[in-house]
N, C-alpha and C positions, 0 to 999 in steps of 0.2 A: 782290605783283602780278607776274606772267609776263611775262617780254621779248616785244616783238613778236615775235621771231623764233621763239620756242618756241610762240608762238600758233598760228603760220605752219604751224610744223611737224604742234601739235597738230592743227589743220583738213585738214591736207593726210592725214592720219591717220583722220580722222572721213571723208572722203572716199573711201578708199580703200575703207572695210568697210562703206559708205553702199549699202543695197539698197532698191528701191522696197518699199512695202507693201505686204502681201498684199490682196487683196480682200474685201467686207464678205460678197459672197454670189457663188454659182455662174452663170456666164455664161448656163446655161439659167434662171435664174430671174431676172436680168435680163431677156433676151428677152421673159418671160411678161410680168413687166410693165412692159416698154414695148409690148407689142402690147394690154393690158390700156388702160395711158393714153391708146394713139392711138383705142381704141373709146370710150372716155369721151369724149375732143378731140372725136372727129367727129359724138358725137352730140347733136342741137341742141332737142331737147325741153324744156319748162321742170321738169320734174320730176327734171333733171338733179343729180348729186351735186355737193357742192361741192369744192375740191380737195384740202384738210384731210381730208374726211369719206374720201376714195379711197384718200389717204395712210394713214390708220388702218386703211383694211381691209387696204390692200397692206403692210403692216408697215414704212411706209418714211417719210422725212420729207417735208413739204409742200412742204421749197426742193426735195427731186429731182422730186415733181411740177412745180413752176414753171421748174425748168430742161428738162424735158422737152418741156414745151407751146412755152416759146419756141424750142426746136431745130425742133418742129415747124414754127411758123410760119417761121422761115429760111427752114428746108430741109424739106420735103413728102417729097420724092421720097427723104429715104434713108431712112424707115422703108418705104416703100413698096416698094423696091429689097429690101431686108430681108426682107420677106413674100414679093414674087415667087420669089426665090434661094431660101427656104426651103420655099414654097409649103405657109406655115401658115394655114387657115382660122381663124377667132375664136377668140381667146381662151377657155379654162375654166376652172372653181376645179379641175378633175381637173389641170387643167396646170402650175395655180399648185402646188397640192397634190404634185406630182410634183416639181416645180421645188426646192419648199423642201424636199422631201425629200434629194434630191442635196444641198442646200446643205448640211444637218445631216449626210451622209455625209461631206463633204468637210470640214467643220471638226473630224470626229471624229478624222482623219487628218491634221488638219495643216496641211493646203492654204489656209483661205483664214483669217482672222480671227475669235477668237471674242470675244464683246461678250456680257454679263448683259443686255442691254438688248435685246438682238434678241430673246431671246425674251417678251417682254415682253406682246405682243399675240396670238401665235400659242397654236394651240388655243381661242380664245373663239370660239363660232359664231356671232355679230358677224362675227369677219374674214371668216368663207368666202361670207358673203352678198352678192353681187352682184346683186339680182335688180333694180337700179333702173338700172344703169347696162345693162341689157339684154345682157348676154353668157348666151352658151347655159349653161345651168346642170343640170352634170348630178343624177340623182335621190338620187345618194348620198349629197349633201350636204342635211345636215337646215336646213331655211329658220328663221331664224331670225325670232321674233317681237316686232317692235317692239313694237306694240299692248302683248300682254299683261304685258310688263312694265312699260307707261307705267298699265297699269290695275292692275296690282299698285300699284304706287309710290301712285296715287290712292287706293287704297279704303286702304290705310296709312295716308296722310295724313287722311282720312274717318277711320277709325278713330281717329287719337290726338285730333281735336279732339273726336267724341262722348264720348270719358275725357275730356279735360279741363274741358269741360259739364258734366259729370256731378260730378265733385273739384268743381267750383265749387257747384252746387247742392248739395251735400252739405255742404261746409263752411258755405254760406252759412242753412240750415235747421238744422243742428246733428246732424242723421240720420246 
């Protein structure tokens, strides 16, 4: 076991070469979505997302949505402050899309932190679909369709119990 005093010395050591951490992503794709979350916040329709569901498109965790919302509710005015100084209109997937692009140029060199997990969600055209939280959505992105994949899944499921019907009757007649 190490003297206190070598402890002392070894902390006062860890301190000296102690550098904050780099960043998970690029300050521009931050922006996007936090101006992304404050169109979600403001918007009060009930076909609204939940905030789980926002987090998965936004590629980010549910606690940064739930810390976001309540900074909103504090404080209003500095995202608002944010937008005027910038004088960005709404939100797009072209800006998210631009955003994480920078983010991937800047982990390629070093700059901010790179994570197996980040890309985790990104490229599934799930994430670039926005079209329920109502942000302008430009054409380039292909809409992605719930529907036909909940009707694929169903007519799958159709399909294996008409086999299993079927294996049944067949065993059960001897055929």
């Amino acid at each position: 076991m190490p003297s206190p005093e070598t402890s002392r010395l070894n902390l006062q050591k860890a301190w000296a070469k102690w550098r904050p951490p780099k960043p998970w992503r690029s300050k521009q794709e931050t922006l996007v979505i936090k101006r992304i979350v404050w169109q979600w916040f403001n918007y009060r329709r009930t076909d609204r997302w939940s905030g789980r569901k926002l987090a998965r498109r936004l590629c980010v965790s549910h606690t940064y949505i739930q810390k976001l919302r309540r900074q909103f509710l504090t404080d209003p005015t500095e995202i608002q402050r944010q937008r005027a100084q910038a004088l960005y209109g709404p939100a797009t997937w072209d800006d998210l899309r631009r955003a994480q692009e920078c983010t991937r140029e800047q982990k390629m060199v070093g700059r901010l932190r790179y994570s197996l997990l980040s890309n985790r969600f990104r490229n599934r055209p799930e994430v670039l679909d926005l079209r329920k939280v109502y942000l302008p959505v430009s054409p380039v992105v292909p809409p992605f369709q719930e529907d036909d994949v909940m009707v694929r899944v169903m007519n799958r499921l159709r399909q294996r119990e008409r086999d299993a019907r079927l294996r049944r009757n067949v065993s059960a007649t001897g055929y």
